[in-house]
SEKE-304873 format. One record per residue: x, y, z of N, C-alpha, C, O in turn; residue in one letter. Coordinates in steps of 0.001 Angstrom, whole numbers, plus 500000, padded with zeros to 6 digits. Example, Ala and Ser with C-alpha at 12.3 -4.5 7.8 and 13.67 -1.06 7.14 Angstrom:
# residues 2
513190494310507800512300495500507800513200496700507800514236496681508465A/512850497750507080513670498940507140512900500030507870513409501138508039S/
# end
This chain:
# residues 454
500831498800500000500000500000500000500861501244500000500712502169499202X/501656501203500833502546502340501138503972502428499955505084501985500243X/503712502935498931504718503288497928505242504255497839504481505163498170X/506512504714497458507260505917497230506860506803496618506648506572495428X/506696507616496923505867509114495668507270509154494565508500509116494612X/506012509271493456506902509923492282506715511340491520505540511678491377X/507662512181491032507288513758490895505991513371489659505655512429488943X/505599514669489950504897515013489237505365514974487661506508515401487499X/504571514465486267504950514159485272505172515488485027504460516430485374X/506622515522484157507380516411483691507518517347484300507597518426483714X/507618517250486114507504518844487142507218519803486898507663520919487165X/505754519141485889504485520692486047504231521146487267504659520556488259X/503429522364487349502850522808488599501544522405488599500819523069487858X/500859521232489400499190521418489113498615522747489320499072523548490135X/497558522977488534496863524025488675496836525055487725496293526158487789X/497684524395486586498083525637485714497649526993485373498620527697485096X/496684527519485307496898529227485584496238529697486792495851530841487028X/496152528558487597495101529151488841494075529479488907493308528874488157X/493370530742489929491809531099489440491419529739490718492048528996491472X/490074530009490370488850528895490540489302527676489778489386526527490211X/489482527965488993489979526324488236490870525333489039490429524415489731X/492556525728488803493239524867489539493582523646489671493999523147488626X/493562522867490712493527521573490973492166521227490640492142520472489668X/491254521451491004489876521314490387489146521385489190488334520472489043X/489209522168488352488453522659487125487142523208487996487210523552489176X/485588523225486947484698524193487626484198523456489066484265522237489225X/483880524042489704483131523404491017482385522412490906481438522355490121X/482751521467491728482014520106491325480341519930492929480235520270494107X/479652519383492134477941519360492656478399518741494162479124517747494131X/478041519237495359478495518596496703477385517439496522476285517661496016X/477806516175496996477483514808497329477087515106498861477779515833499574X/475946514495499284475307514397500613476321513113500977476545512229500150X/476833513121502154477564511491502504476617510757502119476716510196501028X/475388510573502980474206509334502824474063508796501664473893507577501631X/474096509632500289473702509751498901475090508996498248476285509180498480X/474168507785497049475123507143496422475787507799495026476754507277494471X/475110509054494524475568509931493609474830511199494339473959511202495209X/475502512282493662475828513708494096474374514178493503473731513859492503X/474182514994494478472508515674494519472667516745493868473703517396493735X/471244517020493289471598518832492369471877519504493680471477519058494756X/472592520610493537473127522067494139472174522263494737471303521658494112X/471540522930495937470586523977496253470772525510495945471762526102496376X/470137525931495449470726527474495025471251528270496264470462528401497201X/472263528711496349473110529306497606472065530244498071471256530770497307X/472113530459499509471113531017500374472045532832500099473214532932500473X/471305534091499425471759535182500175472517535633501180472114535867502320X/473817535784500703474681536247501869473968537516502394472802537865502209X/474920538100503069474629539705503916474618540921502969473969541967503017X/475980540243501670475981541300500621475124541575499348475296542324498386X/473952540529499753473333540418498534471921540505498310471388540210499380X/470963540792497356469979541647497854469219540472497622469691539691496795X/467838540090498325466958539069498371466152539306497188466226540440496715X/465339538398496571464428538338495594463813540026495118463947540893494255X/462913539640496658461961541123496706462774542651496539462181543711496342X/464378542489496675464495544015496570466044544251495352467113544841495506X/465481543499494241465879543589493297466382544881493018467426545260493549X/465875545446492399466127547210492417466562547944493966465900548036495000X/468087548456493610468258549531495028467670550267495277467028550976494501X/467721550349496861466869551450497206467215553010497587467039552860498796X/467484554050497496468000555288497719468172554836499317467169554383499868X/469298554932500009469329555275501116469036556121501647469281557176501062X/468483556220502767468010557577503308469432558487504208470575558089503985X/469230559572505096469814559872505577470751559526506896469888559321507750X/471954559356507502472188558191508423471438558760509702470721559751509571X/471572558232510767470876558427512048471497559467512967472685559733512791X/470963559949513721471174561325514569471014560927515810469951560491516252X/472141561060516499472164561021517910471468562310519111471668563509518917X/470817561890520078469925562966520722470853564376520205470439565497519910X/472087563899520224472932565618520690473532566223519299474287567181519135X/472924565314518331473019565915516957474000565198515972473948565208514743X/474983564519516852476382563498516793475755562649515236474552562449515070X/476417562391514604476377560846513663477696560548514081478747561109514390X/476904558781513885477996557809514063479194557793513500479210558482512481X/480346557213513787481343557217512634480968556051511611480193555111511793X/481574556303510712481228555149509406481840554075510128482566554116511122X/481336552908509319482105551706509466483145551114508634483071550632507504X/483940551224509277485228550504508447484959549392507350484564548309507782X/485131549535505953485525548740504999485562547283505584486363547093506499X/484587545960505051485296544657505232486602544431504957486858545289504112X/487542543829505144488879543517504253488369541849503444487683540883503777X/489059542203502422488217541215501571489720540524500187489660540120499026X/490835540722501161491922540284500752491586538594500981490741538128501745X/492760537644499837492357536350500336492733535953502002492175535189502790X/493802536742502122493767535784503901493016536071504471493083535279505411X/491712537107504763490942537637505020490178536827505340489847536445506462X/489687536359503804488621535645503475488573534380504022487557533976504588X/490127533345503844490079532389504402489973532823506118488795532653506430X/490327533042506653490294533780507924488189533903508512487605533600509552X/487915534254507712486654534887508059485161532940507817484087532657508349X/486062532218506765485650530744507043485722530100507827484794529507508375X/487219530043508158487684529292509498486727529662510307485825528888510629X/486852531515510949485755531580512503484265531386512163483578531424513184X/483453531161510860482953530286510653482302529076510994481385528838511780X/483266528050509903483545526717510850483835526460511882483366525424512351X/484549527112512529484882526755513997484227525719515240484722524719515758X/482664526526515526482042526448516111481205524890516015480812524223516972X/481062524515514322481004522886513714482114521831512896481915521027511986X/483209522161513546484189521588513342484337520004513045485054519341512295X/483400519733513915483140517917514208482395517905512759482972517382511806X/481139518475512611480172518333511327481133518347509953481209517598508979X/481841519596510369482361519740508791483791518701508651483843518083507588X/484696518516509425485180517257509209484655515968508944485319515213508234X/483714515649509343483152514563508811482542514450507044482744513717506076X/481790515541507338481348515655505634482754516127504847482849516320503635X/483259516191505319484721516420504727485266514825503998485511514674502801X/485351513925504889485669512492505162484653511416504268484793510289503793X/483721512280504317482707511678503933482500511693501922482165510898501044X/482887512926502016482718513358500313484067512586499645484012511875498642X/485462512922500528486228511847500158486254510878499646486619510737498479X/485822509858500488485822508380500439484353508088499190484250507185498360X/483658508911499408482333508568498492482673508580497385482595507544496724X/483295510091496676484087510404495406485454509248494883485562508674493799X/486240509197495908487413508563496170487520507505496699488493507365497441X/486647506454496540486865505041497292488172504076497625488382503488498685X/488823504075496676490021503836496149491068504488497283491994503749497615X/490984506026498004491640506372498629491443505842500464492357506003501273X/490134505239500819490007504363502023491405503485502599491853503082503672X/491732503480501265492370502109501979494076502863502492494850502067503023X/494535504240502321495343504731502871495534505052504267496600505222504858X/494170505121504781493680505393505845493557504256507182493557503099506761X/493491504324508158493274503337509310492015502627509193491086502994508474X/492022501477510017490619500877509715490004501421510474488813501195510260X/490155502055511297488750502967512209489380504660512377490489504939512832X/488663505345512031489142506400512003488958507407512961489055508621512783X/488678506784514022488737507967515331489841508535515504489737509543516204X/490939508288515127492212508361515842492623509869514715492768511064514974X/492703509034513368492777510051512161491963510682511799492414511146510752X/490742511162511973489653511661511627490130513177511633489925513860510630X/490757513709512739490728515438512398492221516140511827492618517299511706X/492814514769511547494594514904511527494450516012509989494707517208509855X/494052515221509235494366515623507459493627516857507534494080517812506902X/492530517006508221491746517796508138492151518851508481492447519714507655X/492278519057509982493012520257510761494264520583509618494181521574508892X/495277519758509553496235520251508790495985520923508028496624521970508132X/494948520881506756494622521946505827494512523152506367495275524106506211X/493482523084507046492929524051507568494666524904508058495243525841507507X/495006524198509105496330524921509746497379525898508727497741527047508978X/497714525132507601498171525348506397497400526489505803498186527232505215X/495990526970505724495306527672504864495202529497506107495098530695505844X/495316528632507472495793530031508132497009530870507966497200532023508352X/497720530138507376498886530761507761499601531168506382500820531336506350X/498652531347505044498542531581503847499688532585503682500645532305502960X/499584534094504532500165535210504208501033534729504914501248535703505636X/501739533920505279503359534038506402503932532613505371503449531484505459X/505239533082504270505444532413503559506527531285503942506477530103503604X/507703532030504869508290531118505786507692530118506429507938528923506264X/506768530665507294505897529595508381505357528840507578505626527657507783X/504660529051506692504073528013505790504827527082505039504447525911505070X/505872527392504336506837526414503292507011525470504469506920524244504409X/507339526379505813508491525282506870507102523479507403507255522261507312X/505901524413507918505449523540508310505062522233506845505098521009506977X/504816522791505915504143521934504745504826521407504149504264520622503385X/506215521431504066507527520815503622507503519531504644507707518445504100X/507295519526505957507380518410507322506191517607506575506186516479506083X/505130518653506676503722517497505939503944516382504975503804515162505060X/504435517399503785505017516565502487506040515150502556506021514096501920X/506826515615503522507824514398503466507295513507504444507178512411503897X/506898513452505702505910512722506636505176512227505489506060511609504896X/503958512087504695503396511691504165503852510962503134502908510489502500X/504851510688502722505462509637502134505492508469502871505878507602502087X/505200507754504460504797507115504914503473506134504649503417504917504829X/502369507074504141501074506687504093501022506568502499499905506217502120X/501885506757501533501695505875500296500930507325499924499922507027499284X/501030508836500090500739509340499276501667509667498057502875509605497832X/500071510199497089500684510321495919500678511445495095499646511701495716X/500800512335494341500413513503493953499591513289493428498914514292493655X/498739512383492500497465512248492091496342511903492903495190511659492544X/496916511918494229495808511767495459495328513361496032494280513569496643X/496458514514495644496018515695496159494532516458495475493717516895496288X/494245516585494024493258516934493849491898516385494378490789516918494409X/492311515195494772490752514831495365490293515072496623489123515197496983X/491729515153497553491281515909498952491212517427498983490873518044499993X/491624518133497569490720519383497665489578519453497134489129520587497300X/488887518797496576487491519046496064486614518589497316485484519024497537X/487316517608498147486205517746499375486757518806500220485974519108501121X/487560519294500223487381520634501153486894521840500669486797522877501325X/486618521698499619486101522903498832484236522236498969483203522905498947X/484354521153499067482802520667498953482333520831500460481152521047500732X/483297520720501398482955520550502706482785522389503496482068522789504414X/483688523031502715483468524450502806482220524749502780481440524930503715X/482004524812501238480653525345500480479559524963501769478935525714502518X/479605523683501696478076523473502579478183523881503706477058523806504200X/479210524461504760479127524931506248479320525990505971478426526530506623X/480115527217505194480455528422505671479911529275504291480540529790503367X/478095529160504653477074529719503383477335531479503417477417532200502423X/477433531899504827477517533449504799478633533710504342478483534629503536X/479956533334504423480975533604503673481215533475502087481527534313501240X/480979532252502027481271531334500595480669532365499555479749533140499814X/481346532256498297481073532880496928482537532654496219483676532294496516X/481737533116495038482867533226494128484417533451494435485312532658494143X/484572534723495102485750535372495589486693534132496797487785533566496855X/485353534239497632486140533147498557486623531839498313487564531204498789X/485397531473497102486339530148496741487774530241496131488647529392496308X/487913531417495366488959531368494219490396531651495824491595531389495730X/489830532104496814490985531945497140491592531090498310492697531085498853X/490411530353498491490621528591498762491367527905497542492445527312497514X/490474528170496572491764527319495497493376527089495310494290526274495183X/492842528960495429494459529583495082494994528956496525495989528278496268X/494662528927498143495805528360498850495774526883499155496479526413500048X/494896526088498359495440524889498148496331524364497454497244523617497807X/495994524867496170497179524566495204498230524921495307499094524489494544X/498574526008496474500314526660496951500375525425497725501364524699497618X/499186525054498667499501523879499776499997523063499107501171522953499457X/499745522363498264499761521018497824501104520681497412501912519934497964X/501266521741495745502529522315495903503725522240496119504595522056495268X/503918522413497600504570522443498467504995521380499304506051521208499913X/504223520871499235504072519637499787504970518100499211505731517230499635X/504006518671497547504316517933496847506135517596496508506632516474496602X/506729518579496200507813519270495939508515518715497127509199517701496990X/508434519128497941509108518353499394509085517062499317510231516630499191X/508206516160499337508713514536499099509036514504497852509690513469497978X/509161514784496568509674514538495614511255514478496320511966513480496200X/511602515488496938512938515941497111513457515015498004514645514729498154X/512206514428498762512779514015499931513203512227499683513978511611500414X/512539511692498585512435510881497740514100510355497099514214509211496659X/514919511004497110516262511246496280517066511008497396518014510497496800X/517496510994498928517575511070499873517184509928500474518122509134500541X/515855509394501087515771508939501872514696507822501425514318507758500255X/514222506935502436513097506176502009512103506753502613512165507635503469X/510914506109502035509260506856503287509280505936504544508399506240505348X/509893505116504834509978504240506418511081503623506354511691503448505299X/511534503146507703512394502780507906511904501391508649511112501466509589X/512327500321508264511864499334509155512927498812510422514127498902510167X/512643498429511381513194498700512843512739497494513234511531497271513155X/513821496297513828513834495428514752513832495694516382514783496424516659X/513039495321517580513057495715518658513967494641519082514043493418518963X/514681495678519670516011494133520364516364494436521713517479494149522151X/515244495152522592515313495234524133514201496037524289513701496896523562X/513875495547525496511948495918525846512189495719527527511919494808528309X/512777496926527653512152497046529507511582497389530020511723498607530133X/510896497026530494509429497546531331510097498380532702511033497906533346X/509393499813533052509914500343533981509218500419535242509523500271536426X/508243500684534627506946500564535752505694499814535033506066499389533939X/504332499515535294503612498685535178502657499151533585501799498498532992X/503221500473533277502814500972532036503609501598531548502833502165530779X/504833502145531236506313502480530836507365501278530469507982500328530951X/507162501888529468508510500838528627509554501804528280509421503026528204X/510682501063528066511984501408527326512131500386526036512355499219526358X/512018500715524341511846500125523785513419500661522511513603501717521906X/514060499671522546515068499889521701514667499040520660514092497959520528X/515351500219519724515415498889517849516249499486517122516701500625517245X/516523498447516098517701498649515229517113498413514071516470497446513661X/517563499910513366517100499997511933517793499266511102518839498653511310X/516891499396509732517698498500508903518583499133507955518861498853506789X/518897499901508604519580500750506922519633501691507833518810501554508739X/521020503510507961521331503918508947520022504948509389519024504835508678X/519969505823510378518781506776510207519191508136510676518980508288511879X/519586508911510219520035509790510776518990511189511314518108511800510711X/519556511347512720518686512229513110519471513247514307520669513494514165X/518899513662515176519614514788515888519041514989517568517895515439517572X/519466514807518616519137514788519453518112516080519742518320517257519446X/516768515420520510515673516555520652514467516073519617513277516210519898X/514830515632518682513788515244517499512762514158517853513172513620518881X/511736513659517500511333512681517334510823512571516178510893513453515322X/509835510652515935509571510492514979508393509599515252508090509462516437X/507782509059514471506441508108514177506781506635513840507400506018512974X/506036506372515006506094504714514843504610504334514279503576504986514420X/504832502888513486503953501992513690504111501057513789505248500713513468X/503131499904514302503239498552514782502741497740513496502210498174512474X/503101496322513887502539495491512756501295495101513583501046493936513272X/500487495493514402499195495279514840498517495654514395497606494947513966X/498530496986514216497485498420513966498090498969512721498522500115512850X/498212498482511664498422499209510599497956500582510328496880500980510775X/498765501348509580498364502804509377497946504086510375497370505173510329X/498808502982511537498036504188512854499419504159512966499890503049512718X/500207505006513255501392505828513778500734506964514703499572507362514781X/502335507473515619502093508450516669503608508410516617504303507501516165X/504041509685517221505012510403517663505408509686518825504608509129519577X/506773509702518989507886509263519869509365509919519703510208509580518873X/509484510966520717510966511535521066512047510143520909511967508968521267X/512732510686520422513933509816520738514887509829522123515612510823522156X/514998509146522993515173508834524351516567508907524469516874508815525658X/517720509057523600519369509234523150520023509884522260519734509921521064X/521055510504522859521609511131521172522378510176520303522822509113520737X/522539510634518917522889509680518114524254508632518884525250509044519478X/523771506941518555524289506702519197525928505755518128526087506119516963X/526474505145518457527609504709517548527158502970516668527496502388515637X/526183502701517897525929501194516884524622501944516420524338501287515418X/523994502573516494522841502638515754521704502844516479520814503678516310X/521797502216517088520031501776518148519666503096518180520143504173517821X/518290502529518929517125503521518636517002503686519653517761502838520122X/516351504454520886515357504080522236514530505198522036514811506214521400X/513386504904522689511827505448522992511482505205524140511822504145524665X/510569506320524938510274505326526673508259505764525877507713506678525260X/508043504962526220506544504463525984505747504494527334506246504088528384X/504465505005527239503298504744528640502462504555527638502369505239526619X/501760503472527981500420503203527790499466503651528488499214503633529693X/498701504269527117497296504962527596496043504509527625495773503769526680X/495076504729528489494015504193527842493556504708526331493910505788525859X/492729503769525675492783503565524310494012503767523089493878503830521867X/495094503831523829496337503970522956496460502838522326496759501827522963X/496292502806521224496387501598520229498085501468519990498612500368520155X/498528502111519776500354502036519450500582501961520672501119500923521059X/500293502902521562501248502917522651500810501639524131501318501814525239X/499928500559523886499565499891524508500421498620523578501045497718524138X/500338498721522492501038497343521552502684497458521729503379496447521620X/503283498816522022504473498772522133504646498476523539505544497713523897X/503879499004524341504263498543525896503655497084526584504211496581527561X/502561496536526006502214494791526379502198494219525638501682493132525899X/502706494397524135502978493192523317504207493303522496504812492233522441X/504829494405521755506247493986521480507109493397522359507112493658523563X/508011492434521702508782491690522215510322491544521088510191491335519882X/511388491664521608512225491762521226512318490480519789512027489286519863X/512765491173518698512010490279517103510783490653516347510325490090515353X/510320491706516984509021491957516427509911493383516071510651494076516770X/509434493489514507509247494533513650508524495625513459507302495517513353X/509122496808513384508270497972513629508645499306512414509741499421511865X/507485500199512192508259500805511215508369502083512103507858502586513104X/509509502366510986510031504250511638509659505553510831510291505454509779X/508985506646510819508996507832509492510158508229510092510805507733511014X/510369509516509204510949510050509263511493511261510338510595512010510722X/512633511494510779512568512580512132512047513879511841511889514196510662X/511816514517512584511203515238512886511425516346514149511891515958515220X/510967518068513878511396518112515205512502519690515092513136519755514038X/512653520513515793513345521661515840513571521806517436513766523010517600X/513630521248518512513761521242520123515305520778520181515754520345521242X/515968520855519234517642520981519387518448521688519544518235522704518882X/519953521766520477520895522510520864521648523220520007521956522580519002X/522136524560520068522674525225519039524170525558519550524588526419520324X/524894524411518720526286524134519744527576525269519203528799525158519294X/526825526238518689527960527318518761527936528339519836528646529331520006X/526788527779520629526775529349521993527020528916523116526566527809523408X/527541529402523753527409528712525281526689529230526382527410529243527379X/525749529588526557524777530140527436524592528949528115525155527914527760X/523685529027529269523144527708529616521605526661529572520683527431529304X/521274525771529677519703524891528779519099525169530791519502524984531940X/518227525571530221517227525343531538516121523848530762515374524096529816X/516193522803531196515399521920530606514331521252531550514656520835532661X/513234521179531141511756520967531996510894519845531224510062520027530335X/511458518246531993510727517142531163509674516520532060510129516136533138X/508192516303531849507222515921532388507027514318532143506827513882531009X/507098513520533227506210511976532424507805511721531619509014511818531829X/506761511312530520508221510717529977508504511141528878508932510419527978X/508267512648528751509001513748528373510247514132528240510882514904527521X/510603512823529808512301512873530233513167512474528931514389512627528911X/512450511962527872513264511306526697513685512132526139514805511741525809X/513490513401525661514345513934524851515281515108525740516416515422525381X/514578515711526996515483515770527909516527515254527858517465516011527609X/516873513654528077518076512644528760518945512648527280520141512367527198X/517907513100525927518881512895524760519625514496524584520583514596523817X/519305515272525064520141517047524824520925516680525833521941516250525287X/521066516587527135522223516153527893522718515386527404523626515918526766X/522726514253527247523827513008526104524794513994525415525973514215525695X/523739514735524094524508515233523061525656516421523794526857516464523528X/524968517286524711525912518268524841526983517445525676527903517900524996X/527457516850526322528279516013526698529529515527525913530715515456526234X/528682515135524478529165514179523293529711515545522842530935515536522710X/529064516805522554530421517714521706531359518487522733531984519449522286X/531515518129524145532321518316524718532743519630525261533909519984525439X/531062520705525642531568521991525868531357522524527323530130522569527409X/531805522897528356531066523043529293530043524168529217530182525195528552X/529080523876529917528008524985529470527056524465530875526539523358530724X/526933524781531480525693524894532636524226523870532015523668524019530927X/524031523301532617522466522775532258521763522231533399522237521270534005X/520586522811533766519515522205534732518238521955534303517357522702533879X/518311520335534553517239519690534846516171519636535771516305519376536967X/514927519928535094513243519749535932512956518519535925512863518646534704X/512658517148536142512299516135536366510919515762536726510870515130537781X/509755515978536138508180516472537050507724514933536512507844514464535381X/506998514144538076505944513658537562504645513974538756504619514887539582X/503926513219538592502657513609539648503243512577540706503031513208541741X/503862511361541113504137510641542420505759510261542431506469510033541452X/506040510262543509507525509528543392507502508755542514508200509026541537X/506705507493542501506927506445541957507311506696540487508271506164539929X/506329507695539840506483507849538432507497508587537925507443509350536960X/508598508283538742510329509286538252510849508018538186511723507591538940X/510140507200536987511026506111536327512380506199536002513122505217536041X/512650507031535764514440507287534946514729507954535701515796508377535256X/514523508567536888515525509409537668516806508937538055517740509718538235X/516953507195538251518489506598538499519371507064537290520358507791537404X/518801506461535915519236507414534570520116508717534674521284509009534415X/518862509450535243519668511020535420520354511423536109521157512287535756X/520296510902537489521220511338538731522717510536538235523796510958538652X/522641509477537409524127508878537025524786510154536228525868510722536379X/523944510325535525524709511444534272524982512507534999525948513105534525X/524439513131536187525027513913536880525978514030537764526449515057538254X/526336512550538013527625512019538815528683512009537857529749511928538466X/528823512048536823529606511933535263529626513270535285530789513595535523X/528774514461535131529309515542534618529005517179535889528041517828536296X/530232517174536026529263518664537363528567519644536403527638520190536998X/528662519986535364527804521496534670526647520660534442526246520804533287X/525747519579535329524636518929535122524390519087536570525171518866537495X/522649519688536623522119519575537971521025518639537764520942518377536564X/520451518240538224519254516963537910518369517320539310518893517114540405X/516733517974539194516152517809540334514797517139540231514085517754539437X/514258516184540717513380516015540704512184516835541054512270517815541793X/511209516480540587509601517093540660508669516437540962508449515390540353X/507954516810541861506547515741542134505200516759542079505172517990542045X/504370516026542082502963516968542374502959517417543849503113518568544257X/502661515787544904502591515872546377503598514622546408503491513408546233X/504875515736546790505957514891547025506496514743548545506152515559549401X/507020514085548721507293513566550632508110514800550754508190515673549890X/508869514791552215509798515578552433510868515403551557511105514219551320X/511745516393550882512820516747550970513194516623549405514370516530549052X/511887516627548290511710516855546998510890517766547128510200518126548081X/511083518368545402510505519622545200509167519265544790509046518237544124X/507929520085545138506615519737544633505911520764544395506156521879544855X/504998520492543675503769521642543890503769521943542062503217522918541552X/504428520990541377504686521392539331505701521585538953506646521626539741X/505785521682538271507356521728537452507591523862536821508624524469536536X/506373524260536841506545525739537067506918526049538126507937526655538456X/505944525566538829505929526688540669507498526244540887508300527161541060X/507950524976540888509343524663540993510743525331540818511661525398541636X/510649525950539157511413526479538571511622527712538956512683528308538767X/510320528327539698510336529642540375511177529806541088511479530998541128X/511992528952541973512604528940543404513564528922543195514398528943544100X/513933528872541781515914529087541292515732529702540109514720530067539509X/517376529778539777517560530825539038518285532033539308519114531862540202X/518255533199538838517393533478537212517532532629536088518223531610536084X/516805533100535044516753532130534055516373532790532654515657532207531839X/516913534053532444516786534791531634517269535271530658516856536071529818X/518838534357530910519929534450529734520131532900529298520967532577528453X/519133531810530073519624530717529491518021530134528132516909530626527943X/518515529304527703518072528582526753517001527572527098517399526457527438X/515424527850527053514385526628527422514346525627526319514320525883525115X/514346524087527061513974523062526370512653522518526987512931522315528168X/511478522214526793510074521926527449509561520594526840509368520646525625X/509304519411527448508933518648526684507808517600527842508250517411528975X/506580517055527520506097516449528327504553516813528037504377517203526882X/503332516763528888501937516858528427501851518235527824502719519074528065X/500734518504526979500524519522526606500182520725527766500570521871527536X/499747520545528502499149521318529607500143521465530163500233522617530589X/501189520704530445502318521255531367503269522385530821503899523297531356X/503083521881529359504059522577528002503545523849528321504460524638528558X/502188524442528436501480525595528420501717526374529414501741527597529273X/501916525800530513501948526406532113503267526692532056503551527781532554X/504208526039531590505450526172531585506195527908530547507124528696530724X/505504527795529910505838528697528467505272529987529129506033530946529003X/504137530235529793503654531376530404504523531501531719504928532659531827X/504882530800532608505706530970533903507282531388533242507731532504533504X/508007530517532458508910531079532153508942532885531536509702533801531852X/507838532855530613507872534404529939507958535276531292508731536226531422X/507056534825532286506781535986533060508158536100534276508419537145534870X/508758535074534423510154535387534581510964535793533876511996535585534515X/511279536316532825511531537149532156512302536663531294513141537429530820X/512264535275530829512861534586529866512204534486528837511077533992528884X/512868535025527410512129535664526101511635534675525371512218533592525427X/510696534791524697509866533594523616510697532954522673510371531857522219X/511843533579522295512511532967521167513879532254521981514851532065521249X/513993531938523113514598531431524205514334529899524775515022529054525346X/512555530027524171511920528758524873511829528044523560512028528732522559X/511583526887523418511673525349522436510848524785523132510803524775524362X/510084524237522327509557522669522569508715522387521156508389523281520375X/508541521532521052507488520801519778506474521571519672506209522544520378X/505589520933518333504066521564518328503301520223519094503261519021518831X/502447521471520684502214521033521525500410520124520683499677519398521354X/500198520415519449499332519681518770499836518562518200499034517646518381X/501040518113517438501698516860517005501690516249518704500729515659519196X/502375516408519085503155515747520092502202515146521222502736514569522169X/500286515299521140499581514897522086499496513910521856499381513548520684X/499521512832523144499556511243522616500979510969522696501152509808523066X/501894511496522524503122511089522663504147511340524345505293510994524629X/503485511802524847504416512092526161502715512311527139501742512774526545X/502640511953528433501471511768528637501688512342530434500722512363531196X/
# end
């Protein structure tokens, strides 16, 4: 199922002159999911800008309104009716039926596109808002050309995993253009579609172009033997494997596993070491409830069982020309890419100050703290403190913020943050307001990374 993308024939650009056309040609009739062929159109309901049946002919406006004290209002500012605007003004929109319109999203897909089901998981709770949101994420961030190439370039080559193909992109825009139309009626028209078009076809694009490239380089998976499985506590694993072919990556990064259980379901996993000399891999794993990967890697791999790897992933890495010092804050088992930036800075041999946050909610759950307190017996510019929620005497408690409060300053050094999303959040606001600057702090996108550190 999962095949290598190939460029686009003769590295045209789809979409050739743009417009409404595009990846699409004219607008195609929205399909009801329920419905085994596509229903006539309903004639679009009157937006705000448009005059109803009965008042065909304009009407002279009258004079504007008078305040007791004689005052008129000020005018009202001009809509902006630029495309980011427009996409902008869909989104808050949709927003509010997000669940609805992803589904009929999913739905027009697979109805149109049957053929494309089978890329997908066999139950789609898990993937249901992934592809989706992404567009969407991608279509916000239209006018910021950096931010956009950077994130949709990760998309593009990630998705060489799932056997996409460039002849698979036009069909997941005609259902988002189909899934538009029918939720966001006060917006939608002409204008707005053309510039949905126009930022799909940059999306795609982009996308596209990136695994082509990435194609020349690398494979779309890596397949991975598990050749040590330690259980740490009664739902935490330590899961090493050895690729088959080398993998190169960078301490701080992670990447996406899948199992041979659960086909087509991957999730994110930090890498737990910096690059190491034989190769191996490590990951520390908790099983969650309903974690389909992360329950198969922690009660049923067994050392011989085969697993695949995407590609790394990831910008939460050390920038080994400065020497300031890492204030680093790992939650759960967050501690993994934590324990891999200490490794590395070690491995290029500079002294540089680094302190460790260690947070879980009970003693018990500072699985790797023996881990860390060794590496701090190995190196003095390493402090290692543990964190608890309600911790006994003579550990620090009360979060891994309120914690960080009690030392320091921390305003010339370098944040690394890694662990639940909620902690990621509390953390990023406590540090700012100690006066350590935004472009100071690192961690992942706290949206990839849910499900992966817990």
């Amino acid at each position: 199922m999962e095949v290598p993308t190939t460029p686009s024939a003769g590295g045209s650009r789809p979409g050739g002159g743009g417009g409404a056309g595009g990846w699409f040609g004219p607008s195609p009739d929205v399909a009801s999911p329920g419905e085994a062929t596509p229903r006539e159109a309903a004639p679009r309901e009157a937006g705000p800008w448009r005059e109803s049946p009965r008042e065909a002919t304009p009407r002279r406006p009258g004079p504007p309104p008078v305040g007791p004290r004689g005052e008129r209002p000020a005018p009202e500012a001009p809509e902006e009716t630029s495309d980011a605007a427009l996409l902008r003004r869909t989104m808050a929109e949709i927003e509010p039926i997000a669940d609805k319109v992803t589904s009929y999203f999913y739905a027009l897909l697979f109805l149109r596109h049957p053929d494309l089901r089978a890329l997908f998981p066999a139950a789609m709770d898990s993937q249901r808002d992934r592809l989706f949101k992404a567009l969407l994420t991608a279509a916000t961030h239209a006018d910021d050309a950096e931010t956009l190439t950077t994130y949709l370039r990760h998309l593009g080559r990630g998705h060489r995993k799932y056997g996409t193909l460039p002849e698979h992109y036009p069909a997941v825009g005609e259902a988002l253009i189909g899934a538009l139309t029918r939720y966001a009626p006060s917006v939608w028209g002409p204008r707005t579609e053309a510039a949905w078009v126009g930022a799909y076809t940059l999306i795609s694009q982009i996308m596209i172009d990136a695994a082509t490239e990435d194609e020349l380089r690398a494979p779309a998976w890596w397949q991975a033997e598990v050749v040590a499985h330690d259980m740490r506590t009664k739902d935490i694993a330590v899961v090493t494997v050895r690729p088959d072919q080398p993998y190169p990556f960078l301490a701080g990064q992670y990447t996406t596993l899948e199992t041979p259980w659960w086909p087509r379901v991957w999730r994110h996993y930090s890498f737990a070491s910096a690059p190491r000399s034989d190769g191996l891999l490590s990951f520390h794993v908790k099983a969650v409830p309903a974690g389909w990967v992360s329950n198969a890697l922690v009660h049923r791999a067994r050392p011989g069982d085969v697993i695949r790897l995407g590609p790394p992933s990831g910008s939460m890495t050390v920038d080994h020309s400065r020497d300031n010092g890492l204030l680093c804050l790992g939650g759960g088992t967050g501690i993994a890419p934590i324990k891999a930036l200490v490794e590395d800075v070690a491995q290029h041999g500079r002294r540089r100050t680094v302190d460790v946050f260690y947070g879980a909610r009970r003693n018990d759950d500072l699985y790797d703290i023996h881990t860390m307190l060794r590496l701090q017996q190995s190196h003095p510019w390493l402090s290692v403190r543990p964190v608890v929620d309600d911790g006994p005497v003579g550990l620090l408690s009360g979060g891994l913020p309120e914690a960080v409060r009690e030392f320091g300053p921390w305003h010339t050094y370098d944040a690394y943050l890694s662990g639940p999303p909620g902690m990621i959040r509390r953390s990023v606001d406590s540090l700012v307001g100690m006066g350590v600057p935004t472009h100071r702090i690192r961690h992942d996108s706290i949206e990839e990374l849910v499900g992966a550190t817990t």
